[in-house]
GUTI-676817 format. One record per atom (N, C-alpha, C): residue number from 1; x, y, z; atom name. Coordinates in pm, whole numbers. Last residue first. Example, Ala and Ser with C-alpha at 12.3 -4.5 7.8 and 13.67 -1.06 7.14 Angstrom:
// residues 2
[pt 2 [1285 -225 708] 'N']
[pt 2 [1367 -106 714] 'CA']
[pt 2 [1290 3 787] 'C']
[pt 1 [1319 -569 780] 'N']
[pt 1 [1230 -450 780] 'CA']
[pt 1 [1320 -330 780] 'C']
This chain:
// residues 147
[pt 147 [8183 6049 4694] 'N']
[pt 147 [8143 6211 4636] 'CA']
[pt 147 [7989 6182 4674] 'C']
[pt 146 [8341 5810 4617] 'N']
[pt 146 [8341 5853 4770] 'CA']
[pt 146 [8267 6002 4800] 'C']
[pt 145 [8139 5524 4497] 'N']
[pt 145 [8198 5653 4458] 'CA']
[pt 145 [8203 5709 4587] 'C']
[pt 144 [7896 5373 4475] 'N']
[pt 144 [8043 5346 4492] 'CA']
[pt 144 [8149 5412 4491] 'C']
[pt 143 [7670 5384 4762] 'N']
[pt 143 [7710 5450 4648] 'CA']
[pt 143 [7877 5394 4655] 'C']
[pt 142 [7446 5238 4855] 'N']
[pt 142 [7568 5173 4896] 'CA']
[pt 142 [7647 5268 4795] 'C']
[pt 141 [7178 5246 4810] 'N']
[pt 141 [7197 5304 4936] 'CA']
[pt 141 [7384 5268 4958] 'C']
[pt 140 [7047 5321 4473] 'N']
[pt 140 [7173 5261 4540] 'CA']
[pt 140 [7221 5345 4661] 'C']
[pt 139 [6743 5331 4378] 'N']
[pt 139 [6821 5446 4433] 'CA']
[pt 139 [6958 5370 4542] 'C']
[pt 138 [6616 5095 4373] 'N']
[pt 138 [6655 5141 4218] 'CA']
[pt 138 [6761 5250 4302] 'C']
[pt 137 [6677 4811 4614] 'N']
[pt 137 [6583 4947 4556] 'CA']
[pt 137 [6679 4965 4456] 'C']
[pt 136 [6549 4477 4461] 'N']
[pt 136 [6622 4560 4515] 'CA']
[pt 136 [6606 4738 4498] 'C']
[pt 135 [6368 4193 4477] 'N']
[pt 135 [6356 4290 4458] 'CA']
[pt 135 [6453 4364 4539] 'C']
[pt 134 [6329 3844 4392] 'N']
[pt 134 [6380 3914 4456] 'CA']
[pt 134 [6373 4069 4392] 'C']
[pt 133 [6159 3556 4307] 'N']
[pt 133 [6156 3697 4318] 'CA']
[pt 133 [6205 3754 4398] 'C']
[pt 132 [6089 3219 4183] 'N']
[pt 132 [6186 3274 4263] 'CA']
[pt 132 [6166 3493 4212] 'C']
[pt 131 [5847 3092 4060] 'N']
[pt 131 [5946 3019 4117] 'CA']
[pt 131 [6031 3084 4131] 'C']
[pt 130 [5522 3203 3947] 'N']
[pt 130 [5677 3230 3960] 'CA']
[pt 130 [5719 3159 4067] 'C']
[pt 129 [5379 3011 3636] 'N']
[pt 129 [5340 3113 3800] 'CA']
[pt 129 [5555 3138 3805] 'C']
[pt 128 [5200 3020 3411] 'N']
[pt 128 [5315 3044 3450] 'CA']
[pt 128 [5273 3086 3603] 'C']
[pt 127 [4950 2703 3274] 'N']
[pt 127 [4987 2856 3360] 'CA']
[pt 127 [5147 2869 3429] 'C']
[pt 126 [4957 2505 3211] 'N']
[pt 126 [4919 2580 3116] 'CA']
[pt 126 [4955 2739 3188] 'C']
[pt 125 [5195 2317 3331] 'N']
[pt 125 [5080 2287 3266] 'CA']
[pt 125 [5068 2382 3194] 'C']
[pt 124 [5361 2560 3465] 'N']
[pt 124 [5319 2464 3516] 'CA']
[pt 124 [5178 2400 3453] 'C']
[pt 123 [5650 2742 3372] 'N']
[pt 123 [5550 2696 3300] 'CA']
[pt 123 [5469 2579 3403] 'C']
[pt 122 [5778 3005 3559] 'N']
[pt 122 [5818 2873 3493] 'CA']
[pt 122 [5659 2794 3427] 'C']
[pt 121 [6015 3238 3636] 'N']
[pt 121 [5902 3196 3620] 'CA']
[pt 121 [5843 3127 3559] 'C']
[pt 120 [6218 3498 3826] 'N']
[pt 120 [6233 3384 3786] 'CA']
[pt 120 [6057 3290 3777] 'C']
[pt 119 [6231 3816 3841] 'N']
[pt 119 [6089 3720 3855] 'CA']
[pt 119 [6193 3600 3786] 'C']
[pt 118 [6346 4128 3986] 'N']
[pt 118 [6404 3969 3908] 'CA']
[pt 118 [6270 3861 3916] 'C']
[pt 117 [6308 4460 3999] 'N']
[pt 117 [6299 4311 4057] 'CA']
[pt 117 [6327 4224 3939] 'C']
[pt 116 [6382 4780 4178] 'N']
[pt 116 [6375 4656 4002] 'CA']
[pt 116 [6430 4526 4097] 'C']
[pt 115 [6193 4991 4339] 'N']
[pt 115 [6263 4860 4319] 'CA']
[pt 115 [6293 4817 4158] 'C']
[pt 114 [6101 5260 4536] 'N']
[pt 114 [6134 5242 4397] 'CA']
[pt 114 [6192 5098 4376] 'C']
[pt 113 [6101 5392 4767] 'N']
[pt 113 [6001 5282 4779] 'CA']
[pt 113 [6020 5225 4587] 'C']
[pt 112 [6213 5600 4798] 'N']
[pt 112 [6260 5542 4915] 'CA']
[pt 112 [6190 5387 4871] 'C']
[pt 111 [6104 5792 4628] 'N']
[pt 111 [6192 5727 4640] 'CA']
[pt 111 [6281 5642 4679] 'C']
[pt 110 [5751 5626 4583] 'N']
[pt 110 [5844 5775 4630] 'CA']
[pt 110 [5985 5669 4609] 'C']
[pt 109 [5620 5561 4276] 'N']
[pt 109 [5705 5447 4391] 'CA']
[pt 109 [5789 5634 4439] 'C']
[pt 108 [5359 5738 4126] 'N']
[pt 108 [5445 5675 4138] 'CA']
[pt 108 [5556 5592 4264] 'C']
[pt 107 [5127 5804 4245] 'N']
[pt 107 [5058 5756 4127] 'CA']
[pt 107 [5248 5729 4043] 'C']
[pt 106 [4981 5804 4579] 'N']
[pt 106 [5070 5827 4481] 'CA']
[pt 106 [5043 5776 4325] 'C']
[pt 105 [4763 5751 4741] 'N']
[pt 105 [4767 5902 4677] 'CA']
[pt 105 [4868 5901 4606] 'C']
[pt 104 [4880 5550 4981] 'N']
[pt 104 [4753 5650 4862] 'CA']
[pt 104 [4784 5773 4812] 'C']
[pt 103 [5213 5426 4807] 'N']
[pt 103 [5104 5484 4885] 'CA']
[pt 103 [4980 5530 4833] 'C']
[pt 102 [5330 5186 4629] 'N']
[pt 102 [5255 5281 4597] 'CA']
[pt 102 [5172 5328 4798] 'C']
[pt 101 [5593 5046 4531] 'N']
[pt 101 [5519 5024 4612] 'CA']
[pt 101 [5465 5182 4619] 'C']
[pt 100 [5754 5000 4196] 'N']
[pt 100 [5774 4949 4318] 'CA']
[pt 100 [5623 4949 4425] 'C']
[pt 99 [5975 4906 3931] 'N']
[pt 99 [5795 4977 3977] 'CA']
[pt 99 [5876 5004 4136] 'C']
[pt 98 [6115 4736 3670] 'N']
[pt 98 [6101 4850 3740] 'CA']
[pt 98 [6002 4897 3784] 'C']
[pt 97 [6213 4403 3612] 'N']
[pt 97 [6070 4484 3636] 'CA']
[pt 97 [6155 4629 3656] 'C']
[pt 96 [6286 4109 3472] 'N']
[pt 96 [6314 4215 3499] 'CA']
[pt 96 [6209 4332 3497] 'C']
[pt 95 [6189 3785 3407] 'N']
[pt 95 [6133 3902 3396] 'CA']
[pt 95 [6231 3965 3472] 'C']
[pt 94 [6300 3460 3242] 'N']
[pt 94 [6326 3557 3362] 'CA']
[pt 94 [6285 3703 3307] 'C']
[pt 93 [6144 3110 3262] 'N']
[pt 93 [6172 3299 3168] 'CA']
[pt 93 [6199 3360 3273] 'C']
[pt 92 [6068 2810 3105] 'N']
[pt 92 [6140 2914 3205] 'CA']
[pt 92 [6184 3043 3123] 'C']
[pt 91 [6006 2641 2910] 'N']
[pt 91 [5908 2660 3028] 'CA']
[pt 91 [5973 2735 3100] 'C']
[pt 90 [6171 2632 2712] 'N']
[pt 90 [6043 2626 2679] 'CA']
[pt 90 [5971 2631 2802] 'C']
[pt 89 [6484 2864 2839] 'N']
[pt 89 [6363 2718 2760] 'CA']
[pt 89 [6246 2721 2717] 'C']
[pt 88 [6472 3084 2949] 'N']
[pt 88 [6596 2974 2916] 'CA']
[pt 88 [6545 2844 2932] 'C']
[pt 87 [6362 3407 2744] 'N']
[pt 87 [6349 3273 2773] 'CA']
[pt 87 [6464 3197 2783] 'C']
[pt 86 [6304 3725 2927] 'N']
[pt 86 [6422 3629 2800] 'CA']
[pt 86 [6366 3479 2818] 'C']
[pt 85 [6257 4078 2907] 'N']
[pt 85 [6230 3925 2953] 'CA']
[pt 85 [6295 3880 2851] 'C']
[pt 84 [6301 4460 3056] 'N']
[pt 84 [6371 4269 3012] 'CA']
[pt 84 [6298 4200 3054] 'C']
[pt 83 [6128 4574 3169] 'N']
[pt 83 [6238 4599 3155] 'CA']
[pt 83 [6308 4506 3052] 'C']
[pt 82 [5793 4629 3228] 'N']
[pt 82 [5889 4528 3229] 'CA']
[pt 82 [6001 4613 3145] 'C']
[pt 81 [5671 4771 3552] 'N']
[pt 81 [5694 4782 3427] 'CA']
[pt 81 [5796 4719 3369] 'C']
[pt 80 [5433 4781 3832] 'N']
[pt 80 [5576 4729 3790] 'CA']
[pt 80 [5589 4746 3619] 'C']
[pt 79 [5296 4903 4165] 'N']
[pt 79 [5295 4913 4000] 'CA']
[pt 79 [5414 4795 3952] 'C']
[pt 78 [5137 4821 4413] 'N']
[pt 78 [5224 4772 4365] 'CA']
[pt 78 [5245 4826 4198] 'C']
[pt 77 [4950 4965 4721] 'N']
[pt 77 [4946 4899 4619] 'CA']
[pt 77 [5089 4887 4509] 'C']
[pt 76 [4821 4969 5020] 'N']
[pt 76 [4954 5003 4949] 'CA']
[pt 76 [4873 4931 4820] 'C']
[pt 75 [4681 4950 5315] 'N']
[pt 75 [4685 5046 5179] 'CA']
[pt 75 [4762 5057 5067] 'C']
[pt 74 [4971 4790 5453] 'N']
[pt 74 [4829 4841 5441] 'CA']
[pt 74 [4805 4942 5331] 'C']
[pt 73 [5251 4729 5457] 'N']
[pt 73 [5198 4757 5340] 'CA']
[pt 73 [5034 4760 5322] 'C']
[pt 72 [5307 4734 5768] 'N']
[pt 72 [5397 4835 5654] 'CA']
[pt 72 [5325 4864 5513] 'C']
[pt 71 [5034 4563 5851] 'N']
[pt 71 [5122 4636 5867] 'CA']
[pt 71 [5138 4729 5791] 'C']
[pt 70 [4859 4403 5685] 'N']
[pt 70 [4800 4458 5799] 'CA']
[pt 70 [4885 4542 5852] 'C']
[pt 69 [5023 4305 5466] 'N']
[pt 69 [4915 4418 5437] 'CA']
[pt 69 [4851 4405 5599] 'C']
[pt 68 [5209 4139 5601] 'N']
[pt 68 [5235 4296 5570] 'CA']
[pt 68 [5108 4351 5534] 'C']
[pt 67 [5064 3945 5699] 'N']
[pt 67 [5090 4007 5840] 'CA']
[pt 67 [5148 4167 5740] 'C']
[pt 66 [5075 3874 5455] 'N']
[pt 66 [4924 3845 5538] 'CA']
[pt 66 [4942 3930 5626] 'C']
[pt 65 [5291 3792 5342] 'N']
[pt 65 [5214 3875 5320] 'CA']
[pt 65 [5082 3937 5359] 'C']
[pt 64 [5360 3578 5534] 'N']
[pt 64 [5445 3725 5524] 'CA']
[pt 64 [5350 3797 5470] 'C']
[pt 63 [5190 3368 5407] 'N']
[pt 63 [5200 3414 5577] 'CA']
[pt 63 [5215 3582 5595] 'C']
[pt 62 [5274 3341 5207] 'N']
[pt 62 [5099 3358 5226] 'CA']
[pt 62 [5139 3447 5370] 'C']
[pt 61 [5510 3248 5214] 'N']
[pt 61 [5519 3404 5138] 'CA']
[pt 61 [5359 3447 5139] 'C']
[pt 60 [5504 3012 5340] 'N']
[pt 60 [5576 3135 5396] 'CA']
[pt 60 [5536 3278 5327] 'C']
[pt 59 [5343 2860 5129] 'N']
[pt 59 [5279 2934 5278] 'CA']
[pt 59 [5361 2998 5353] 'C']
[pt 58 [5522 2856 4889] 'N']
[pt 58 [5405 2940 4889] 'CA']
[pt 58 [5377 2960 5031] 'C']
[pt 57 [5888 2947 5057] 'N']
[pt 57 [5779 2830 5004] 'CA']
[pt 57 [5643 2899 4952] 'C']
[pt 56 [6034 3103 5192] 'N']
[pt 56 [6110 2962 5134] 'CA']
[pt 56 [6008 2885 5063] 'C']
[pt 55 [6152 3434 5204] 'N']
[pt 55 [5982 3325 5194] 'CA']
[pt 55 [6031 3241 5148] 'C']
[pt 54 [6276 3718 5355] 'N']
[pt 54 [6306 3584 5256] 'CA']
[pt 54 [6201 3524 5344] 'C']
[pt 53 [6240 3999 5329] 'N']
[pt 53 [6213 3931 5395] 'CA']
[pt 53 [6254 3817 5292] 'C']
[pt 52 [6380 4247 5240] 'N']
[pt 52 [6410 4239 5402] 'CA']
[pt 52 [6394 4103 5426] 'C']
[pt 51 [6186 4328 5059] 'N']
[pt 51 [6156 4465 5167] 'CA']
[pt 51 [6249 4345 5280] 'C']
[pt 50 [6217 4003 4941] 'N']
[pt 50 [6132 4131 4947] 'CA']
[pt 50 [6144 4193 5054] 'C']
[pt 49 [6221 3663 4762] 'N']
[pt 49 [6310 3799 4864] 'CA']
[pt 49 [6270 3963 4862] 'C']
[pt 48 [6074 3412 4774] 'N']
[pt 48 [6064 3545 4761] 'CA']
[pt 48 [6187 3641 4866] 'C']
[pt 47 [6081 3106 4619] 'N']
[pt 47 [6151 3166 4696] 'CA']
[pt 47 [6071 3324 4704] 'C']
[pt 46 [5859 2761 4581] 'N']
[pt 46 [5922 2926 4534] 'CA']
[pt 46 [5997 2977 4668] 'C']
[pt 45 [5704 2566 4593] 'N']
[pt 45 [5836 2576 4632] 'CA']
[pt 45 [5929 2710 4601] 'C']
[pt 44 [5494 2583 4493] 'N']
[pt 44 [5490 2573 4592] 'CA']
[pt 44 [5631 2563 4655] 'C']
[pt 43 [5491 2923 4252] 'N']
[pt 43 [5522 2740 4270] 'CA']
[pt 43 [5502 2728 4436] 'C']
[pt 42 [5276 3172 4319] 'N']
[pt 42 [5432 3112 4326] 'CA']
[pt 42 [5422 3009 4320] 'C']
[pt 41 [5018 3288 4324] 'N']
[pt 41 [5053 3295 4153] 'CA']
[pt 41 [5217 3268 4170] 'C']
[pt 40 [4957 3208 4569] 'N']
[pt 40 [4896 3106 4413] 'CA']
[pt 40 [4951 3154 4317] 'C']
[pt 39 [5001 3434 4707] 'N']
[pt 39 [5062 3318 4730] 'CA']
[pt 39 [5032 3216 4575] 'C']
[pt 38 [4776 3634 4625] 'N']
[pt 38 [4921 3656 4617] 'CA']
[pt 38 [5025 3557 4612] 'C']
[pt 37 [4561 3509 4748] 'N']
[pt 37 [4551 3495 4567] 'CA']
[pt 37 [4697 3535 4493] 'C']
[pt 36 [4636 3495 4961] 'N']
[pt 36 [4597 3373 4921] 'CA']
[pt 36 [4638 3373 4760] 'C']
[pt 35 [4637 3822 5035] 'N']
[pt 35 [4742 3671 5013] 'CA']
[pt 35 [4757 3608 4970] 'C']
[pt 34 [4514 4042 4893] 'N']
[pt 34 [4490 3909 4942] 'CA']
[pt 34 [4606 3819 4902] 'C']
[pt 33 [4488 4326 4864] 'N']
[pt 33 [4527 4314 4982] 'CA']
[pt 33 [4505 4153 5059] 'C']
[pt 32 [4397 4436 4685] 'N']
[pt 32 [4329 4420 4729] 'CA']
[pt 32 [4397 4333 4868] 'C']
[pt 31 [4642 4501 4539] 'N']
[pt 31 [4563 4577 4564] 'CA']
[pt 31 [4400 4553 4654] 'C']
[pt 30 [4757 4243 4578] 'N']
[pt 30 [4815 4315 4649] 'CA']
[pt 30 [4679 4425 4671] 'C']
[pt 29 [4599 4151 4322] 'N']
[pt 29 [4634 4075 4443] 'CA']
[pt 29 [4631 4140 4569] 'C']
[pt 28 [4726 4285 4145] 'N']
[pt 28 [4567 4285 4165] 'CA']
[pt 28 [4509 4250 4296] 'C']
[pt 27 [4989 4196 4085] 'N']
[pt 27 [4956 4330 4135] 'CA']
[pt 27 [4835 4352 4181] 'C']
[pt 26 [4936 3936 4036] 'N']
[pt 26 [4982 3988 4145] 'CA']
[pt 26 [4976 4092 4241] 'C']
[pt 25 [4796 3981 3764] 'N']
[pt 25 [4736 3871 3884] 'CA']
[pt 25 [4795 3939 4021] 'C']
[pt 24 [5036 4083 3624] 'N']
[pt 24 [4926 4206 3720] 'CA']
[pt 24 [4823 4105 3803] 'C']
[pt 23 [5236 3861 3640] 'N']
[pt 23 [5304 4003 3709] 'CA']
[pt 23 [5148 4099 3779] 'C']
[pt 22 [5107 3703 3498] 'N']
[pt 22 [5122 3691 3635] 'CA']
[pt 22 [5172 3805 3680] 'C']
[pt 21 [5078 3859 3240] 'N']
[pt 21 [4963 3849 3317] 'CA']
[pt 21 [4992 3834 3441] 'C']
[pt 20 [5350 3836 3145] 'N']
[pt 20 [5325 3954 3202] 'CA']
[pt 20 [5166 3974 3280] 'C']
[pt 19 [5320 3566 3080] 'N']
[pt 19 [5392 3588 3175] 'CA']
[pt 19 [5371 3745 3228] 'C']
[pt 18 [5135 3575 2867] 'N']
[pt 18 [5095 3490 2997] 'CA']
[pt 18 [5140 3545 3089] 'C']
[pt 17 [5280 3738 2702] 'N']
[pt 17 [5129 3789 2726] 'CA']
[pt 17 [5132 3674 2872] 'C']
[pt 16 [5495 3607 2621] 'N']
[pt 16 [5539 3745 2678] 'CA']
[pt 16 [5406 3806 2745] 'C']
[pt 15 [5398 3362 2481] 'N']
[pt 15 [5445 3365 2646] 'CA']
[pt 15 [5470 3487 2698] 'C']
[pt 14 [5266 3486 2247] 'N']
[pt 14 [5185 3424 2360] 'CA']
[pt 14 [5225 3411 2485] 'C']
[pt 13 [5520 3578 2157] 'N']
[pt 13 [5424 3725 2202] 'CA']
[pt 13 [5306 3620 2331] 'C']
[pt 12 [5817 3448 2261] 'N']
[pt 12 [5668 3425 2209] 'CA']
[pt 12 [5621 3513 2228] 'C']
[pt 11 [6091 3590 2395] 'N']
[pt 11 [5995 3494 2436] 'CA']
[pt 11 [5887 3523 2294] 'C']
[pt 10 [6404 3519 2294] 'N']
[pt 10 [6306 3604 2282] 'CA']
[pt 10 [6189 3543 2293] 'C']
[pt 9 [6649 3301 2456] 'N']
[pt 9 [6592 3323 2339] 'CA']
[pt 9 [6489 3451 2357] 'C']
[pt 8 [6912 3059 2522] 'N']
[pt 8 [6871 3263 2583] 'CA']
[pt 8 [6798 3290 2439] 'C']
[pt 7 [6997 2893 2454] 'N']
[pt 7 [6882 2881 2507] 'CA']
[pt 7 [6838 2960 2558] 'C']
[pt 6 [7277 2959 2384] 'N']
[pt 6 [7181 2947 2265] 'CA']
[pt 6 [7039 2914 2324] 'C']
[pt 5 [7365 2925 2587] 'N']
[pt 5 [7402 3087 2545] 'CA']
[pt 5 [7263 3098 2474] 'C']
[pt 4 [7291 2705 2800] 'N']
[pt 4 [7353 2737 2759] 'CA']
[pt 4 [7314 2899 2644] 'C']
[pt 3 [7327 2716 3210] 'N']
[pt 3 [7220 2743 3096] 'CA']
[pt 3 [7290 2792 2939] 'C']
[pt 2 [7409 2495 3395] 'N']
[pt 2 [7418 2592 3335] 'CA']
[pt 2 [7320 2608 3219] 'C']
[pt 1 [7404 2351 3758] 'N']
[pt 1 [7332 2354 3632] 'CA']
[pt 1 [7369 2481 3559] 'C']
């Protein structure tokens, strides 16, 4: 499937408002440290690629996230700030983020914990939820340069 040039459009202030809602649904989510409500804002067929982990579905990415806030991401919480969004239709938009993962006491992503992420995110009835997220860190562990 391709997407053509002319269906790369500037979203709606109404869709740029929905869609950046799911982003803090999420974040809200996290901060409280609930899955359930973390899992609901993905299609049921969504993907997540995060910290390592690939989620093939909503109850993989309920699961994963269930066992991280009792783990690695206890206490944690999530900022994100949008970078780019674009529409490739009337029901699909891709977000570009910069944030990442918050300890207590931080009030930015340390460095080690900095990401820009990709939200693939799609119209279902009246609500956007997201159908595919991957996140990579911002500080390139692979430098291309031999210095």
């Amino acid at each position: 499937m391709s997407v053509s040039a002319g269906l790369v459009t500037e979203p709606a202030d109404a869709d740029k408002a929905a869609i950046a809602a799911v982003t803090q649904k999420l974040g809200a989510a996290w901060a409280k440290h609930d899955a359930d409500t973390f899992a609901e804002q993905f299609v049921e067929q969504a993907t997540m690629v995060i910290a390592g982990a690939y989620c093939d579905n909503r109850d993989e990415i309920r699961e994963y996230m269930a066992g991280a806030y009792r783990g690695r991401f206890k206490d944690t919480r999530v900022i994100g700030k949008p970078i780019n969004m674009r529409m490739l239709g009337d029901d699909v938009a891709i977000l570009l983020t910069s944030g990442g993962v918050l300890e207590p006491g931080d009030t930015e992503p340390q460095h080690h914990r900095a990401v820009h992420a990709c939200w693939v995110v799609v119209r279902e009835g009246t609500q956007w939820r997201i159908a595919a997220y991957q996140n990579t860190p911002v500080h390139n562990p692979w430098p291309t340069t031999d210095d």
